[in-house]
C-alpha positions as CSV (number, residue, x, y, z in Angstrom):
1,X,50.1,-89.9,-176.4
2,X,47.1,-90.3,-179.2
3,X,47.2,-92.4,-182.1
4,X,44.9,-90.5,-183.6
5,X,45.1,-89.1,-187.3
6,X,43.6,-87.0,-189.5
7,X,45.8,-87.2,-192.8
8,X,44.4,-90.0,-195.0
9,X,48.2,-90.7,-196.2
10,X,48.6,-91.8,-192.4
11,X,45.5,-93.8,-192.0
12,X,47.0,-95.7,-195.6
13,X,50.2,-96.0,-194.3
14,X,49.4,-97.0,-190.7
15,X,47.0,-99.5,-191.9
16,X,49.8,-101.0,-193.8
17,X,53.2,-101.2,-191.7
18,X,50.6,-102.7,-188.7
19,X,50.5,-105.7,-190.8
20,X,53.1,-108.0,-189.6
21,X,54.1,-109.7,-193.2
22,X,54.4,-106.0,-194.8
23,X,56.3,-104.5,-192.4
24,X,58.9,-107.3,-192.3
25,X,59.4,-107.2,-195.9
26,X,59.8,-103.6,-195.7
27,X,62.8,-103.9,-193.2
28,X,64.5,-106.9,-195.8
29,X,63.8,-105.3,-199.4
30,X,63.9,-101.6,-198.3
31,X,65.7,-100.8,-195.2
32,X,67.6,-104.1,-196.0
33,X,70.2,-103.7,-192.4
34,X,72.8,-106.4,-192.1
35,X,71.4,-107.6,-189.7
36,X,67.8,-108.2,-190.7
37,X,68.5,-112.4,-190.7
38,X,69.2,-112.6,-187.3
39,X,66.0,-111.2,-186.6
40,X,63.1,-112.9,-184.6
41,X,60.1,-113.0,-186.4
42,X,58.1,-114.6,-184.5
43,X,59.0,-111.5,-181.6
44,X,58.1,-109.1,-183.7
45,X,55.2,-107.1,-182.4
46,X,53.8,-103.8,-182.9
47,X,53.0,-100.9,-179.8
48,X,50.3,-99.2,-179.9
49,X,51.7,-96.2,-178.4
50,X,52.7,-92.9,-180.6
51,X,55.3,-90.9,-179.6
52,X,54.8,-87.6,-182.3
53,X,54.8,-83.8,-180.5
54,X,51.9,-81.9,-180.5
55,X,53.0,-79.6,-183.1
56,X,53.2,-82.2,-185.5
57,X,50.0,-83.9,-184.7
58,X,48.4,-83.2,-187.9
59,X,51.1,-83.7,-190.0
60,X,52.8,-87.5,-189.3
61,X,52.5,-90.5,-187.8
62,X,54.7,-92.8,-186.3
63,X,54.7,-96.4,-186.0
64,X,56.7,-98.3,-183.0
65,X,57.2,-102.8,-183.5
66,X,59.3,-104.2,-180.7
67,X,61.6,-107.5,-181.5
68,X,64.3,-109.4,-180.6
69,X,67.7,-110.4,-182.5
70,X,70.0,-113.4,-181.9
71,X,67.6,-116.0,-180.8
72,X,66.1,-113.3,-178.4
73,X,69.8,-112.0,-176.6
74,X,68.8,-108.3,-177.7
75,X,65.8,-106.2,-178.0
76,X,65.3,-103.8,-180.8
77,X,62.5,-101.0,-181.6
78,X,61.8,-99.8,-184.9
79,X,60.6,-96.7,-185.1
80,X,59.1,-95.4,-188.2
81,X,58.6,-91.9,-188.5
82,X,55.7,-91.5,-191.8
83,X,56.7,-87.6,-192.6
84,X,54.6,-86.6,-195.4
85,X,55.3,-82.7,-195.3
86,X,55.1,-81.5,-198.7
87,X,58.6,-79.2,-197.5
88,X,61.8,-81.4,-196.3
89,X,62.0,-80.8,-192.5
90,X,65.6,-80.0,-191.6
91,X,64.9,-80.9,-187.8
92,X,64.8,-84.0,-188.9
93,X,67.3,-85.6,-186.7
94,X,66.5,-83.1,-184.0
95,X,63.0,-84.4,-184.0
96,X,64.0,-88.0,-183.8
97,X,66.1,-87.6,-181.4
98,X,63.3,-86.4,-179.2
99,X,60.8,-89.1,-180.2
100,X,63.8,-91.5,-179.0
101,X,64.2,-90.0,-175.8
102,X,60.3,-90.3,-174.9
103,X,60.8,-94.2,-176.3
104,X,64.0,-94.8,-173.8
105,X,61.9,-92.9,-170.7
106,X,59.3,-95.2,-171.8
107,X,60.5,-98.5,-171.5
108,X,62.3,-97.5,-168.4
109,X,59.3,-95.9,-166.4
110,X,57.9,-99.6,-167.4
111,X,60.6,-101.5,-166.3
112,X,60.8,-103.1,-163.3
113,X,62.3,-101.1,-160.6
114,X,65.2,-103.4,-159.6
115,X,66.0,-104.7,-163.0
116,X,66.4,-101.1,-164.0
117,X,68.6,-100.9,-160.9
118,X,70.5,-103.9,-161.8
119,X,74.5,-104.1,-163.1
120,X,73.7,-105.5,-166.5
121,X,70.8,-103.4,-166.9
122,X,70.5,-102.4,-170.7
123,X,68.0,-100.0,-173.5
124,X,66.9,-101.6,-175.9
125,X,68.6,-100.8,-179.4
126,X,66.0,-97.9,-181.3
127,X,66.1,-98.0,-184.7
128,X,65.0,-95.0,-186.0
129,X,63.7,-95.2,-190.2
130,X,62.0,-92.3,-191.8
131,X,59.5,-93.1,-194.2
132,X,59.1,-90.0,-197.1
133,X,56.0,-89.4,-199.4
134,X,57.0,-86.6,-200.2
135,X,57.2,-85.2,-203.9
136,X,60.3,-83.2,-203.1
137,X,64.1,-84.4,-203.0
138,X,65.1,-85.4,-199.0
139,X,68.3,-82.9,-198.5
140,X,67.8,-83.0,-194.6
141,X,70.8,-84.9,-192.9
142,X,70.9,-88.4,-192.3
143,X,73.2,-87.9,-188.8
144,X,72.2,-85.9,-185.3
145,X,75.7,-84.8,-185.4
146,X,75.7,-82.5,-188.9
147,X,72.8,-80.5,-186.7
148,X,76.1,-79.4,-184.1
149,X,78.2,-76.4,-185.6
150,X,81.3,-77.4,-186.2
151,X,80.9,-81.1,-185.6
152,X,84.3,-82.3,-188.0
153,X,86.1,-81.2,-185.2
154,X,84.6,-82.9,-182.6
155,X,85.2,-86.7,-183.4
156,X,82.7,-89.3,-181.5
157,X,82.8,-86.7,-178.9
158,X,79.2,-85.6,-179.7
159,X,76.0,-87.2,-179.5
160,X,75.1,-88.5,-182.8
161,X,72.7,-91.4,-184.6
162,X,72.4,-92.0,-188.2
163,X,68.2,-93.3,-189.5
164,X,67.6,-94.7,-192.5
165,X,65.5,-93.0,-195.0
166,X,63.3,-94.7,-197.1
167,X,61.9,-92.6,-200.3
168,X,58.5,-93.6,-201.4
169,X,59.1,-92.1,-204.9
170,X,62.3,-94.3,-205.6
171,X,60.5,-97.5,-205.7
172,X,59.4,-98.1,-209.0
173,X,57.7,-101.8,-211.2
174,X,61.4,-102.7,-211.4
175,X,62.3,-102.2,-207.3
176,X,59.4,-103.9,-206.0
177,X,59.2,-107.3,-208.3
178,X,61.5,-109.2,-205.3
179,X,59.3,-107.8,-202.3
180,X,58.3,-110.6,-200.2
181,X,55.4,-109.0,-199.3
182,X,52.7,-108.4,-202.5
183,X,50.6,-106.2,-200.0
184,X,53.8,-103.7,-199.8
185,X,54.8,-103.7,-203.3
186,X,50.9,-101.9,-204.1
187,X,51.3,-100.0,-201.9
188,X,54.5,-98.9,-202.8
189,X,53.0,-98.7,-206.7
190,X,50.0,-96.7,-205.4
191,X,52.7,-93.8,-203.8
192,X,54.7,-93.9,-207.0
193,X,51.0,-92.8,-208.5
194,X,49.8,-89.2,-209.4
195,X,46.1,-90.1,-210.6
196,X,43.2,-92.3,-209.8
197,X,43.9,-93.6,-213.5
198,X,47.2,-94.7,-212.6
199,X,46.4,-96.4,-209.7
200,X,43.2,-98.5,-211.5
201,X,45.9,-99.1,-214.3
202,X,48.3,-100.8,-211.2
203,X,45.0,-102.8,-210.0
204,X,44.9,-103.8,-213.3
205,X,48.1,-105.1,-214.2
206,X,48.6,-107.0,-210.9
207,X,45.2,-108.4,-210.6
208,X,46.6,-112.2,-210.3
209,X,49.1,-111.1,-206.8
210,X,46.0,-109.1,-205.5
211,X,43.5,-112.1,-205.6
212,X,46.4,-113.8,-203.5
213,X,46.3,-111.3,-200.6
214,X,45.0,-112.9,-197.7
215,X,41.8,-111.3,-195.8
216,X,43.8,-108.9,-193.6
217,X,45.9,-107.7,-196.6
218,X,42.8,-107.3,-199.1
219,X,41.1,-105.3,-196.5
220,X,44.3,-103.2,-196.4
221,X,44.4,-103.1,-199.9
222,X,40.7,-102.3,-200.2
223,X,41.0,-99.5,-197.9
224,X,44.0,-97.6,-199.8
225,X,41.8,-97.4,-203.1
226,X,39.0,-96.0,-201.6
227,X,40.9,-93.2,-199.6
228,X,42.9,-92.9,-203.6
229,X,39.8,-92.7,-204.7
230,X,38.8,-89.7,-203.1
231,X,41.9,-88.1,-203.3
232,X,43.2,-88.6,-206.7
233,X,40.0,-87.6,-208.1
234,X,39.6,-84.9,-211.0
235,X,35.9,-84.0,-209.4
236,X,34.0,-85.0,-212.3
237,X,33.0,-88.0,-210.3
238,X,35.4,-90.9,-211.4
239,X,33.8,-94.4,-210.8
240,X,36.0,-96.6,-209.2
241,X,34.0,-99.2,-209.7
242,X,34.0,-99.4,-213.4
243,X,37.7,-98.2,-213.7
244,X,38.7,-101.6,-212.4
245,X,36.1,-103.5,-213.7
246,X,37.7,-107.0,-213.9
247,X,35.9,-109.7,-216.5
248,X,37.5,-112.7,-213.6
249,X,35.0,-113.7,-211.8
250,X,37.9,-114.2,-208.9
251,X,37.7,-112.0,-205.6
252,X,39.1,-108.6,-206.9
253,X,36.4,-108.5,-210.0
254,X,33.4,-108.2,-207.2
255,X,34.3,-108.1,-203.8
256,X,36.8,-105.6,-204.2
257,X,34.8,-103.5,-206.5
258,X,31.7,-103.9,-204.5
259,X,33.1,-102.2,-201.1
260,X,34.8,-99.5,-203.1
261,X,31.8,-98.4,-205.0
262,X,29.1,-99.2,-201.8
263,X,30.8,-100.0,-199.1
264,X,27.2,-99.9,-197.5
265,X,25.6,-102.2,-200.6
266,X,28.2,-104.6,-200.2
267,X,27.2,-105.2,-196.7
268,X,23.8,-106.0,-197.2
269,X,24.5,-108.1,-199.8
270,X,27.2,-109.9,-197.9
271,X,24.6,-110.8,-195.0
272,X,22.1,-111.8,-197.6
273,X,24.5,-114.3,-199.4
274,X,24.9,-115.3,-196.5
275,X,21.9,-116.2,-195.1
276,X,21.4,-117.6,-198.7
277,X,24.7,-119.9,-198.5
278,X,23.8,-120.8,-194.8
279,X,20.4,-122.3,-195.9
280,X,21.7,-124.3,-199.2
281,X,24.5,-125.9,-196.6
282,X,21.9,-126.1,-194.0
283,X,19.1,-128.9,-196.5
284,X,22.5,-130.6,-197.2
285,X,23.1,-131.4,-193.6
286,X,18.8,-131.7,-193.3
287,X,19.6,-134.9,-195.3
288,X,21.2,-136.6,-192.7
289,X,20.0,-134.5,-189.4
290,X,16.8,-133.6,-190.1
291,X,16.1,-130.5,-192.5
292,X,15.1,-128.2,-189.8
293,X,18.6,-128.7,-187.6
294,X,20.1,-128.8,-190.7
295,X,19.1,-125.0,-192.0
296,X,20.0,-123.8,-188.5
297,X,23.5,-124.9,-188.5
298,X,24.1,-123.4,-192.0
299,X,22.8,-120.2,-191.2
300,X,24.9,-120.2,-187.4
301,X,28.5,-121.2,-189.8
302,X,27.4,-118.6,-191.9
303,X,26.6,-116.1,-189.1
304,X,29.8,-117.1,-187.7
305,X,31.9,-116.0,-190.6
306,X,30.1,-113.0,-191.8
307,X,30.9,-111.6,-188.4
308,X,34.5,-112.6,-188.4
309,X,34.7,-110.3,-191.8
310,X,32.8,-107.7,-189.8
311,X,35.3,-107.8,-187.2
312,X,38.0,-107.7,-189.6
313,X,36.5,-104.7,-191.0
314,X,36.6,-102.8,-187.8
315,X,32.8,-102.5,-187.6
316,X,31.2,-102.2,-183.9
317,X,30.2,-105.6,-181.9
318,X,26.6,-103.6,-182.0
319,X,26.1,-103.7,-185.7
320,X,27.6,-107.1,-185.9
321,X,24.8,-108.4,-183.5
322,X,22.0,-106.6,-185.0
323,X,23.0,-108.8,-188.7
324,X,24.5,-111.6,-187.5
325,X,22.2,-112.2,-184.9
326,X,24.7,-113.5,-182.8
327,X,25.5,-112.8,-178.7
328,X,28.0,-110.0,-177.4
329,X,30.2,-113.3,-176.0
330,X,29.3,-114.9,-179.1
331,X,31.4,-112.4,-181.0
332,X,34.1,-111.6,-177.8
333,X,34.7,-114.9,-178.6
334,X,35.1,-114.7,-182.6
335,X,37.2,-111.4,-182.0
336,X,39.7,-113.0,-179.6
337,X,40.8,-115.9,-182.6
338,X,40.5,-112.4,-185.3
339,X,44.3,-111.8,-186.5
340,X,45.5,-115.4,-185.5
């Protein structure tokens, strides 16, 4: 099935629970199951296969991470469901049941064919979480079995699941101070928000846990302002830029503002600092190796990690040669270490 999106909620969103660190804090400090120590960290892995029906395409996204609990004895999937339906679906539970089914038939068209045939042979647990941005209340049932008429009267006899449902508008300054992961708790902030103002005014306040972000998360981060940007907007033109304006002289006051404002200035100016910083590194080293052998080193360690950034940023291995001036297995080789 395609991954592909076209709600900017789900482009957010999916950029965020594919980051390893975010999405584990979001199982302790939201989902918070009592079983969440025993799981496998290390395991945990996200799928890049989407499992969401046609007819809802266009209006959520799903996320899938595969792990292991118990010192690797059983396998779990999440599966995150990101419904951001302005109406509270009632087929809720209908609709993850399906998406579960397609997960099982899945992983047992992949299996091997005699370990599937095998005495012992076992699913893997799904663990189905719905994530809500909604701005209305969630009154759809939490079970399959309140879907069946009648179902008090039928015991365990029918087919039932519970998910956990996690409300983006319940999580407030006060319910996000513990989260282990600072990329999360924005991002959780920035749902909570109903304007551009009040997102700058969260930028703001948490400027010190933002500069900590590493370069994954600050990408992330980066990327959820500017889609805010646009669509928190009153149309009279709001300048992100100057909105969060900081007076440090730290990462968020000019890197971040820089690729929200021009994404396309920032670029250039990041390969000409770079070319700069390559050549003032480059006469250090001249002292000792010869001035000449010296500037071409600088500028290669600079090349080198101006197109890891580009990588990070998802641009083309075409653009990243044409301003790094580096190889195609020059920058293969770069990508393959990107994200360890």
């Amino acid at each position: 099935m395609s991954d592909k999106t076209d709600n900017p909620h789900d482009t957010r969103l999916k950029e965020l629970f594919r980051n390893k660190k975010a999405f584990i804090s979001f199982l302790k400090d939201c989902v918070q199951p009592e079983w969440a120590d025993d799981l496998d960290e290390d395991s945990l892995k996200p799928s890049p296969k989407s499992f969401i029906l046609p007819d809802f395409r266009k209006k959520e996204a799903d996320i899938l991470y595969e792990a292991t609990l118990a010192k690797g004895k059983q396998k779990v999937m999440f599966y995150v469901l990101l419904e951001n339906q302005s109406r509270v679906d009632f087929r809720m539970p209908y609709r993850l049941l399906l998406y579960t089914v397609e997960i099982l038939r899945s992983y047992y068209n992949n299996a091997d064919v005699k370990e599937r045939r095998r005495k012992d042979f076992r699913f893997p647990a799904v663990y189905p979480i719905v994530f809500y941005i909604g701005s209305g209340k969630w009154t759809a049932p939490l079970s399959l079995r309140e879907m069946f008429n009648g179902y008090k009267n039928f015991g365990e006899s029918l087919l039932n699941f519970n998910y956990a449902l996690i409300d983006a508008k319940g999580y407030g300054e006060e319910s996000v101070k513990g989260f282990r992961s600072k990329l999360l708790k924005m991002m959780m902030l920035f749902e909570k928000s109903k304007s551009i103002t009040e997102v700058s005014d969260i930028v703001e306040k948490h400027k010190s846990e933002i500069t900590q972000l590493d370069e994954e998360e600050f990408r992330i981060i980066s990327m959820a302002l500017e889609i805010l940007s646009k669509m928190r907007g009153d149309g009279k033109g709001y300048d992100i830029n100057e909105i969060i304006q900081s007076k440090s002289e730290r990462r968020e006051g000019s890197m971040l503002t820089d690729i929200l404002s021009n994404p396309k200035k920032y670029e250039r100016n990041l390969i000409r600092k770079s070319r700069q910083e390559g050549v003032q590194e480059g006469l250090q080293k001249g002292i000792q190796k010869g001035r000449q052998e010296g500037v071409q080193e600088g500028e290669r360690a600079k090349a080198l990690e101006m197109a890891r950034e580009m990588l990070l940023d998802g641009e083309p291995i075409e653009k990243i040669m044409k301003y790094s001036k580096l190889t195609e297995k020059e920058i293969q080789k770069i990508q393959e270490t990107v994200g360890k």
